[in-house]
N, CA, C and O atoms as a printed pandas DataFrame, in Angstrom:
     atom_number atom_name residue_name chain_id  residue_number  x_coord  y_coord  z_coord
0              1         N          UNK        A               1   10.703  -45.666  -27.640
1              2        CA          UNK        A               1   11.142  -45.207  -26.338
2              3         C          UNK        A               1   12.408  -44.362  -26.455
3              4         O          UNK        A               1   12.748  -43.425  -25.734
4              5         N          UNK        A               2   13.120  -44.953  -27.651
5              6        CA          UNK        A               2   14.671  -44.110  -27.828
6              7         C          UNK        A               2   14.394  -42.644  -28.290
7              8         O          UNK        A               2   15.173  -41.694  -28.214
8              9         N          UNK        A               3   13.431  -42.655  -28.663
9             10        CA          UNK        A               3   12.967  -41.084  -29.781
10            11         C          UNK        A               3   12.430  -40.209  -28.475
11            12         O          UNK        A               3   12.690  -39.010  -28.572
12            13         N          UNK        A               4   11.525  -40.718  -26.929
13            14        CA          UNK        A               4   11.128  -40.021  -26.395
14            15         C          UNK        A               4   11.993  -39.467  -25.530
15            16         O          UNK        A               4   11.905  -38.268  -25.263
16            17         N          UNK        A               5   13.230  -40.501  -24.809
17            18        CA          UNK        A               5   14.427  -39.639  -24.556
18            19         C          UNK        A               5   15.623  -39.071  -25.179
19            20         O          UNK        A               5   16.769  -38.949  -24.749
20            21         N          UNK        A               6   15.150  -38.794  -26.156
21            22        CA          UNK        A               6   16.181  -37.698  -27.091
22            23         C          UNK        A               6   15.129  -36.531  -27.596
23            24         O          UNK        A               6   15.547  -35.549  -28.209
24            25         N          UNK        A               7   13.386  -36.757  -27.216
25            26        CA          UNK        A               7   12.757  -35.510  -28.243
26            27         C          UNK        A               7   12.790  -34.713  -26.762
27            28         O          UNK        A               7   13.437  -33.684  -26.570
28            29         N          UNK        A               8   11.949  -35.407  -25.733
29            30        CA          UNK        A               8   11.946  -34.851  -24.386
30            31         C          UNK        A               8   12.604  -33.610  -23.693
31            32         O          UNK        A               8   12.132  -32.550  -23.283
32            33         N          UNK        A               9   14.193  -34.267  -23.721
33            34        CA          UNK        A               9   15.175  -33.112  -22.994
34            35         C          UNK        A               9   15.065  -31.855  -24.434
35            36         O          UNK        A               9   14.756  -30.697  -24.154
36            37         N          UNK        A              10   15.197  -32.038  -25.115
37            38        CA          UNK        A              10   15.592  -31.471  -26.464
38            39         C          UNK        A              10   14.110  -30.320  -26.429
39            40         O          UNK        A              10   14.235  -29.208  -26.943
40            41         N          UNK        A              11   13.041  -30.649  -25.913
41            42        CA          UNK        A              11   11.549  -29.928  -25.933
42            43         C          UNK        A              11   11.605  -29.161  -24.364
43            44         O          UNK        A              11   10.910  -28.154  -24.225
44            45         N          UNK        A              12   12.297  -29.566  -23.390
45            46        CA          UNK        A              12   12.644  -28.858  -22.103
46            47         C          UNK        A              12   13.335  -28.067  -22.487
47            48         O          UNK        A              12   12.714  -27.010  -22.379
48            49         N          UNK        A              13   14.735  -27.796  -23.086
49            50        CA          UNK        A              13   15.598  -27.355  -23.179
50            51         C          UNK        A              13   14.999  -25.722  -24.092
51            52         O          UNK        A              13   15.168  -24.523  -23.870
52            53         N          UNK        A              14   14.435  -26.331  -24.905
53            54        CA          UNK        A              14   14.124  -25.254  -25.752
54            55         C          UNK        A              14   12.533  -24.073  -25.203
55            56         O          UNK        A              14   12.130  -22.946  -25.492
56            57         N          UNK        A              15   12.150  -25.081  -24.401
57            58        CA          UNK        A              15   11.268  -24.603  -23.538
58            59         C          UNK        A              15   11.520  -23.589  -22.623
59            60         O          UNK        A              15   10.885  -22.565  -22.371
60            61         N          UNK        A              16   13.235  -24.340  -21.862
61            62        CA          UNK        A              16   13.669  -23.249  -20.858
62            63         C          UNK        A              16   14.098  -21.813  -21.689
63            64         O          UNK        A              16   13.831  -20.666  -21.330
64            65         N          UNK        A              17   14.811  -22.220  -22.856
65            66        CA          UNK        A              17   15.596  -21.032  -23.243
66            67         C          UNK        A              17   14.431  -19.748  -23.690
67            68         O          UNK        A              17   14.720  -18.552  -23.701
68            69         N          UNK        A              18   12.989  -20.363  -24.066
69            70        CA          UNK        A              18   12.113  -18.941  -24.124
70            71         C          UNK        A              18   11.813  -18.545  -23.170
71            72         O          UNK        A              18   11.469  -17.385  -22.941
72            73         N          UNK        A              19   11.886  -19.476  -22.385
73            74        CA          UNK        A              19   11.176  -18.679  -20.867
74            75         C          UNK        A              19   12.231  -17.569  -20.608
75            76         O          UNK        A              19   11.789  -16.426  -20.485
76            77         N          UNK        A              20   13.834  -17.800  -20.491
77            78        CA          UNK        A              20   14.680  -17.293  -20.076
78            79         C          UNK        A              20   14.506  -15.779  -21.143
79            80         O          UNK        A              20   14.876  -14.646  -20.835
80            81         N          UNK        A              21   14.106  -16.035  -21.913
81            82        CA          UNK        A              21   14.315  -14.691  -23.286
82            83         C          UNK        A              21   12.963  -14.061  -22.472
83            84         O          UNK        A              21   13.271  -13.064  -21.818
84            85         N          UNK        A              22   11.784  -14.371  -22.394
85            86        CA          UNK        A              22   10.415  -14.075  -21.754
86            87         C          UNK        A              22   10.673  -13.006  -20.953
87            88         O          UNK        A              22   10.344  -11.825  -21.060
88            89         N          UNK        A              23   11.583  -13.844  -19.781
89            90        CA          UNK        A              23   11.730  -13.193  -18.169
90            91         C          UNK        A              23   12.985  -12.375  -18.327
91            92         O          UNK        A              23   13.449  -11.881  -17.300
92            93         N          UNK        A              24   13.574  -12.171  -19.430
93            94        CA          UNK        A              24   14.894  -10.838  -19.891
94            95         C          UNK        A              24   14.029   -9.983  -19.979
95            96         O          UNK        A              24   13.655   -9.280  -19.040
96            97         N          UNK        A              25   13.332   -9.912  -21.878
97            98        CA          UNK        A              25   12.288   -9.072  -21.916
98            99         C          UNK        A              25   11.496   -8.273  -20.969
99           100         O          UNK        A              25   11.526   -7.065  -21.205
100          101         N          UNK        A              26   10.937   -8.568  -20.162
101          102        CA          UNK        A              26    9.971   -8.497  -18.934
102          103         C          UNK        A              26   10.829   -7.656  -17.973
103          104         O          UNK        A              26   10.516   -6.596  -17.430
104          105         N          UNK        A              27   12.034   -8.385  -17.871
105          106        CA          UNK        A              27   12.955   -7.325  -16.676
106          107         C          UNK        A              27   13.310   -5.968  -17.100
107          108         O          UNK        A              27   13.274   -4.941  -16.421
108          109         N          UNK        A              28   13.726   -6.146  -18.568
109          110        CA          UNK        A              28   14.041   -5.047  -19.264
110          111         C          UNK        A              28   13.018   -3.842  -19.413
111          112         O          UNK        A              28   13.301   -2.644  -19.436
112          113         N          UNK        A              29   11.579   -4.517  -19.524
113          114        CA          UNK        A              29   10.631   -3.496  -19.338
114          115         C          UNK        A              29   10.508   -2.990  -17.980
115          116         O          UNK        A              29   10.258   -1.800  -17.788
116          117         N          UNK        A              30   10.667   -3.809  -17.028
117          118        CA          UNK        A              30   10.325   -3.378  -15.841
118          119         C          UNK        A              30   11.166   -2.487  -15.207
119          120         O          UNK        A              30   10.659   -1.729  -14.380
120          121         N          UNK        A              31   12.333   -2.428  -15.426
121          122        CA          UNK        A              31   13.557   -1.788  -15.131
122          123         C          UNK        A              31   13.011   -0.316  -16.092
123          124         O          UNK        A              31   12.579    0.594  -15.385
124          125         N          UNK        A              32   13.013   -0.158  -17.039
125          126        CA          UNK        A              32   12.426    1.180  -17.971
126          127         C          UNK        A              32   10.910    1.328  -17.302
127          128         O          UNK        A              32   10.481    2.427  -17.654
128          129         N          UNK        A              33   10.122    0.770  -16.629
129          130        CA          UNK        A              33    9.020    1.025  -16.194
130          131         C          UNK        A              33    9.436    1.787  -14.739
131          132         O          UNK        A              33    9.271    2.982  -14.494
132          133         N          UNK        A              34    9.779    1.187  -14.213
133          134        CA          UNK        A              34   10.089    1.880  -12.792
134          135         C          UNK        A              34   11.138    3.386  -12.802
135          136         O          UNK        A              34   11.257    4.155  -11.848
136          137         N          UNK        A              35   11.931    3.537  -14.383
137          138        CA          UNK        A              35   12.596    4.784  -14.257
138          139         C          UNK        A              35   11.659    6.121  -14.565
139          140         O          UNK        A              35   11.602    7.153  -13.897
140          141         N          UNK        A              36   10.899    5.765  -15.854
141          142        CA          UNK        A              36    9.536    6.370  -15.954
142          143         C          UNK        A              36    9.102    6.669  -14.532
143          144         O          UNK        A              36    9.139    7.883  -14.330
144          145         N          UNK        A              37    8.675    5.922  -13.408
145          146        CA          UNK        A              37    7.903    5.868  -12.240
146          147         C          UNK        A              37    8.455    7.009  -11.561
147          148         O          UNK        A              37    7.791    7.980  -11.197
148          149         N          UNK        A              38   10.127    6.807  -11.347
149          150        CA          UNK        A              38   11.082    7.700  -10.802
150          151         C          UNK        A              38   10.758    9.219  -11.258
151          152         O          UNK        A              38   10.460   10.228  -10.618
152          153         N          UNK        A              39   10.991    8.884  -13.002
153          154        CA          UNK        A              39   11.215   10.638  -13.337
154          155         C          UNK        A              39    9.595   11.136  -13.271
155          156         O          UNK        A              39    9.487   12.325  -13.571
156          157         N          UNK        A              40    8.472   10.552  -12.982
157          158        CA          UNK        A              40    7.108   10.908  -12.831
158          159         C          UNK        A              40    7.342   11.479  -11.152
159          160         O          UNK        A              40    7.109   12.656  -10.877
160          161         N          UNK        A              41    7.678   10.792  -10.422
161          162        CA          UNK        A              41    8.038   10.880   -9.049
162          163         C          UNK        A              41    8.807   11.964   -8.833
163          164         O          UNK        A              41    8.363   12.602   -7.878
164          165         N          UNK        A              42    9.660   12.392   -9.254
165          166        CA          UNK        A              42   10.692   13.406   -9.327
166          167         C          UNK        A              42   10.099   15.076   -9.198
167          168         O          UNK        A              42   10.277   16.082   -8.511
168          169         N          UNK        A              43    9.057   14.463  -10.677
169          170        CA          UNK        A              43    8.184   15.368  -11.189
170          171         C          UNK        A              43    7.715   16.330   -9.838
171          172         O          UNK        A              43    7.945   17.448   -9.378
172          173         N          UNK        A              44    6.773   14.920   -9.479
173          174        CA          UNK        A              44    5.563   15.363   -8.363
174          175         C          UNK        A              44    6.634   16.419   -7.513
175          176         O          UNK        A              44    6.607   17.632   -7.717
176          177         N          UNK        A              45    7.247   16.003   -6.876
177          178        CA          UNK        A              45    7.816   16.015   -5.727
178          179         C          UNK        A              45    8.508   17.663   -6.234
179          180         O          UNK        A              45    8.492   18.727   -5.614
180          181         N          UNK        A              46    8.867   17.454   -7.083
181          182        CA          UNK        A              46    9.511   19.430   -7.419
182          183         C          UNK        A              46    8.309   20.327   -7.031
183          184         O          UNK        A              46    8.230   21.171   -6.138
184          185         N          UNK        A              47    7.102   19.787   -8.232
185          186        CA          UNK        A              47    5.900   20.741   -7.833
186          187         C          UNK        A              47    5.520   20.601   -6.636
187          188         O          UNK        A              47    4.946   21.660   -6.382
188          189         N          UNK        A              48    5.479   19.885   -5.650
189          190        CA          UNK        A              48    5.069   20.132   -4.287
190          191         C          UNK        A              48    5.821   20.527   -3.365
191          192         O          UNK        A              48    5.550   20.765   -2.188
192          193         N          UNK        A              49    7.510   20.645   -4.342
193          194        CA          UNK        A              49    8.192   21.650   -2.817
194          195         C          UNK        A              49    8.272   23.317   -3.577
195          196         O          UNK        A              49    8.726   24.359   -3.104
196          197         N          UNK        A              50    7.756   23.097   -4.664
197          198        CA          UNK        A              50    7.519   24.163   -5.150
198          199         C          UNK        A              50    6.352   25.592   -4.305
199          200         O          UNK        A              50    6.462   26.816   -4.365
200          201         N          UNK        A              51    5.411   24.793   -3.652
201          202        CA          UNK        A              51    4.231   25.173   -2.802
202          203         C          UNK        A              51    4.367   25.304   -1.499
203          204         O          UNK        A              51    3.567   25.759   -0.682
204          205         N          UNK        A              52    5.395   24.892   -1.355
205          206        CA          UNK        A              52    6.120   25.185    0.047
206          207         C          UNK        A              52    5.622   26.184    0.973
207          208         O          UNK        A              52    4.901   26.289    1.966
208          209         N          UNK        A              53    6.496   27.014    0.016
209          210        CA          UNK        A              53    6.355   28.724    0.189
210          211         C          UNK        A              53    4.874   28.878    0.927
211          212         O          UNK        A              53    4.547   29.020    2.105
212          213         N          UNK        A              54    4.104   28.780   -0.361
213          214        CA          UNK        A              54    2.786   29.222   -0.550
214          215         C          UNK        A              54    1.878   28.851    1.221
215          216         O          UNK        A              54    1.189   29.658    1.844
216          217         N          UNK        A              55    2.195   27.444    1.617
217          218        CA          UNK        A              55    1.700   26.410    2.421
218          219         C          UNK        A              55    2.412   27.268    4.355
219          220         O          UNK        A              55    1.981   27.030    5.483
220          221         N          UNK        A              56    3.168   27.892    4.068
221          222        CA          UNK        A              56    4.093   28.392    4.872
222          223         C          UNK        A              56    3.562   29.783    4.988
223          224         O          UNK        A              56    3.475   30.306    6.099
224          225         N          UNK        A              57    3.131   30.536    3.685
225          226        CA          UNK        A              57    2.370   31.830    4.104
226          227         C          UNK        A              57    1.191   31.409    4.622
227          228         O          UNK        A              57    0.760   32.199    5.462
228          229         N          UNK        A              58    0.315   30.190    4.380
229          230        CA          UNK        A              58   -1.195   30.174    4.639
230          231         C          UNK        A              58   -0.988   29.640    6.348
231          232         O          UNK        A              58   -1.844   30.014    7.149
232          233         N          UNK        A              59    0.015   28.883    6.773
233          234        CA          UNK        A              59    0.158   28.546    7.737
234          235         C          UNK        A              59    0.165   29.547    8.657
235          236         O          UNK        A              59   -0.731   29.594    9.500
236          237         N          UNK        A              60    1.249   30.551    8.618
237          238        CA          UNK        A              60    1.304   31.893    9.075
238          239         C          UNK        A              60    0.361   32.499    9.243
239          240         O          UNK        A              60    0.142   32.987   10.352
240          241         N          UNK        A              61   -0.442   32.652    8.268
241          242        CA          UNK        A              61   -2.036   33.519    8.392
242          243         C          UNK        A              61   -3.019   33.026    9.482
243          244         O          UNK        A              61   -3.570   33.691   10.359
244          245         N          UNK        A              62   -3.116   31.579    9.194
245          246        CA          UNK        A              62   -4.113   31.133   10.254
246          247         C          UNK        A              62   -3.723   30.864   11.574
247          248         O          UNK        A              62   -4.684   30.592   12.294
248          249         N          UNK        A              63   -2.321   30.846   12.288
249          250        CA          UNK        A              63   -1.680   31.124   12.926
250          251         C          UNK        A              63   -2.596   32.691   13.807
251          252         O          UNK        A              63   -3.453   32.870   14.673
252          253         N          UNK        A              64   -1.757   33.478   12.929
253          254        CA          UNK        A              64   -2.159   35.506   13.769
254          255         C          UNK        A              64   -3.558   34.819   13.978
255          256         O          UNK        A              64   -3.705   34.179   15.019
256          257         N          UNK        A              65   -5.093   34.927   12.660
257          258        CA          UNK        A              65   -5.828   34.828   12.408
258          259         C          UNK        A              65   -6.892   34.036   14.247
259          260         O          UNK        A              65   -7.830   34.465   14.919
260          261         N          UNK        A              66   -6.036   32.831   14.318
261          262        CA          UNK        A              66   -6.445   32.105   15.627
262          263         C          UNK        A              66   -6.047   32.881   16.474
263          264         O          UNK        A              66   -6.832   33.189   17.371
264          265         N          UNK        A              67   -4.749   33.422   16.460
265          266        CA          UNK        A              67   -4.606   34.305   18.290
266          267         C          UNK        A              67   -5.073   35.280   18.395
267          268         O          UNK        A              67   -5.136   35.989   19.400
268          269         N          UNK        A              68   -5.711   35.567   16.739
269          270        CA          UNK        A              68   -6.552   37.473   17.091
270          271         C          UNK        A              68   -8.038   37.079   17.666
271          272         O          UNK        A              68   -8.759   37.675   18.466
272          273         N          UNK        A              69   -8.230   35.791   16.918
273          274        CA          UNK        A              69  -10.061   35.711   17.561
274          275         C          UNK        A              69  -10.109   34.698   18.982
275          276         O          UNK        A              69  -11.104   34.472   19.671
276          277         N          UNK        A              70   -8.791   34.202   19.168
277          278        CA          UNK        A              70   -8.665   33.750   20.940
278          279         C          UNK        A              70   -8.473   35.156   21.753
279          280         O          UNK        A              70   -9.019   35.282   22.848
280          281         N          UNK        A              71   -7.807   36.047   21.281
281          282        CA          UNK        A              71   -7.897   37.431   22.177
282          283         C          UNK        A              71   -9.216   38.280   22.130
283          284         O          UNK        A              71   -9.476   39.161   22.949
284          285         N          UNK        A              72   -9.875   37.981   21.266
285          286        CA          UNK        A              72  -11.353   38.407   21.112
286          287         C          UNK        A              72  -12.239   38.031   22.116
287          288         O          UNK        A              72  -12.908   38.812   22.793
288          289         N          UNK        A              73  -12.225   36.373   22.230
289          290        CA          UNK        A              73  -12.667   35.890   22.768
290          291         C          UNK        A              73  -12.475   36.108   24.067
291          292         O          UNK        A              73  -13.379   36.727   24.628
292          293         N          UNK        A              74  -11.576   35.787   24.699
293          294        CA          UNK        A              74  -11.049   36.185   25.904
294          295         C          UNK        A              74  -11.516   37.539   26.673
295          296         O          UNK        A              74  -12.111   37.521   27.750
296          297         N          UNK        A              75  -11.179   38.651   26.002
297          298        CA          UNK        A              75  -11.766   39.979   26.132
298          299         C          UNK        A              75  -13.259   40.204   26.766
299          300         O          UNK        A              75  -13.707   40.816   27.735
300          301         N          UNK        A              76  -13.821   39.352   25.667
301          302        CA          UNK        A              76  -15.434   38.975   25.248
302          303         C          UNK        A              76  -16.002   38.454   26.495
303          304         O          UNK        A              76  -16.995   38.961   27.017
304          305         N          UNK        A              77  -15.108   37.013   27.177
305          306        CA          UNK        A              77  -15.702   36.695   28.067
306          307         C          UNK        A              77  -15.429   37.303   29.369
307          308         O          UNK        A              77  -16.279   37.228   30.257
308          309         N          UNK        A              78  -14.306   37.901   29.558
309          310        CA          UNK        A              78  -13.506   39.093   30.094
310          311         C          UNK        A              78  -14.827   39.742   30.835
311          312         O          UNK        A              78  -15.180   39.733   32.015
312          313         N          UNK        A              79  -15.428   40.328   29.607
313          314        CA          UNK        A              79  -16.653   41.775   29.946
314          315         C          UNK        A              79  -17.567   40.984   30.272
315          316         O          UNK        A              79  -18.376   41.498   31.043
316          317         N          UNK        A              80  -17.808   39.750   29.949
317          318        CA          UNK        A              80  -19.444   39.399   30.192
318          319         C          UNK        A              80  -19.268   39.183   31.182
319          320         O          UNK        A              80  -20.235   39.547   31.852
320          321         N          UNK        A              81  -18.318   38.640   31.908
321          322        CA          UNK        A              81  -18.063   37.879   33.713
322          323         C          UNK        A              81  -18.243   39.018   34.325
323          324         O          UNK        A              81  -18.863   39.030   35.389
324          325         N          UNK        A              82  -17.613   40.475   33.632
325          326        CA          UNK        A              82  -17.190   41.345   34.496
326          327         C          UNK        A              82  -19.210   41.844   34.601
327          328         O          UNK        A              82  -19.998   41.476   35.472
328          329         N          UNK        A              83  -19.386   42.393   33.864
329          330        CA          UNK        A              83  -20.707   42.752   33.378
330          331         C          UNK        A              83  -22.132   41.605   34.230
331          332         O          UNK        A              83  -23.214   42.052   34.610
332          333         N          UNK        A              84  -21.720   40.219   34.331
333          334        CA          UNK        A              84  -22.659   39.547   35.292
334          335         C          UNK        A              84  -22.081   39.605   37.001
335          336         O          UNK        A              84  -22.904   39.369   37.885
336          337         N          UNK        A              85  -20.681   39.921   37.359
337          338        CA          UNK        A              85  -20.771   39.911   38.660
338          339         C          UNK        A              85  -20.905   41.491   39.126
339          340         O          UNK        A              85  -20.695   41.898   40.268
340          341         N          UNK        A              86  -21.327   42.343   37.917
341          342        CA          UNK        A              86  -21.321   44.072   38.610
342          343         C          UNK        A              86  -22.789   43.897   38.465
343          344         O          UNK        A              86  -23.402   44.627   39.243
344          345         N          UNK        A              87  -23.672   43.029   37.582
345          346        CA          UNK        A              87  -25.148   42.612   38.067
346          347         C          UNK        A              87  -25.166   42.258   38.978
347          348         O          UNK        A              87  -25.774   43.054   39.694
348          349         N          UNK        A              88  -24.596   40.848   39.875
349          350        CA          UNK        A              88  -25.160   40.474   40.903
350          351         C          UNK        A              88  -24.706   41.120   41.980
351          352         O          UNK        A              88  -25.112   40.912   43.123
352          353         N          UNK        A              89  -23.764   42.007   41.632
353          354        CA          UNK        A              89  -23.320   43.220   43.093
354          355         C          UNK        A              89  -24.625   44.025   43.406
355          356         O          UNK        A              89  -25.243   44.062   44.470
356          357         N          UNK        A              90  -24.833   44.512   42.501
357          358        CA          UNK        A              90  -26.138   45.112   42.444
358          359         C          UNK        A              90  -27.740   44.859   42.625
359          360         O          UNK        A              90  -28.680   45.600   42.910
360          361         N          UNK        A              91  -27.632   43.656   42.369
361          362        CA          UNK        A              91  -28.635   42.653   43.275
362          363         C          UNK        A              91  -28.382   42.826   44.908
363          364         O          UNK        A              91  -29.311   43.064   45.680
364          365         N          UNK        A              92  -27.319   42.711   45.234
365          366        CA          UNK        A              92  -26.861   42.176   46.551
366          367         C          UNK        A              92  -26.953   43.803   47.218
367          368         O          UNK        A              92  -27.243   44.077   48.382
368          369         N          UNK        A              93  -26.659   44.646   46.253
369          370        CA          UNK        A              93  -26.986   45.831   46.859
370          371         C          UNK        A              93  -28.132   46.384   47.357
371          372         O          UNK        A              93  -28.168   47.281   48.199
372          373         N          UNK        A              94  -29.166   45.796   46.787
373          374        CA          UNK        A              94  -30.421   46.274   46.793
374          375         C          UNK        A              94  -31.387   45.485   48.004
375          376         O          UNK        A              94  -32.544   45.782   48.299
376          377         N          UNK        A              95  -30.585   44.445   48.576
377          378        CA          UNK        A              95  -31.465   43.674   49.467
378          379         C          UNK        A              95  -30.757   44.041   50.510
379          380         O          UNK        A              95  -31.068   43.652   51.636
């Protein structure tokens, strides 16, 4: 019984101290894992304000692009209204 409380603490003890080396290790990677993450992150983020520009001319384009074929349109339906009520004038003329 004397041997199991002296091997006991002595088998905890040495138990805790790998865990403690384990969960250093582990932090230490994780800490170098997440800076990696950062300078990958960093990365991205240059090349996509890099496109900025690019995202800002295409924006622009489809911009004009929509108000030239809404003024088309407009025009378009413009003549056809005009073009069906100078028909039905002309109906109305004839009776």
């Amino acid at each position: 019984m004397l041997f199991l409380q002296t091997f006991l603490p002595i088998c905890v003890y040495f138990l805790l101290i790998i865990l403690i080396i384990v969960g250093i290790i582990l932090g230490v990677r994780l800490i170098d894992l997440i800076e990696r993450a950062n300078s990958v992150l960093d990365n991205v983020e240059g090349k996509v304000n890099s496109l900025n520009g690019f995202f800002n001319i295409l924006d622009f384009t489809t911009n004009k692009v929509e108000g030239f074929t809404a003024r088309v349109f407009d025009l378009s339906s413009k003549l056809v209204k005009k073009a069906l009520k100078n028909k039905k004038n002309k109906e109305d003329d004839y009776e």
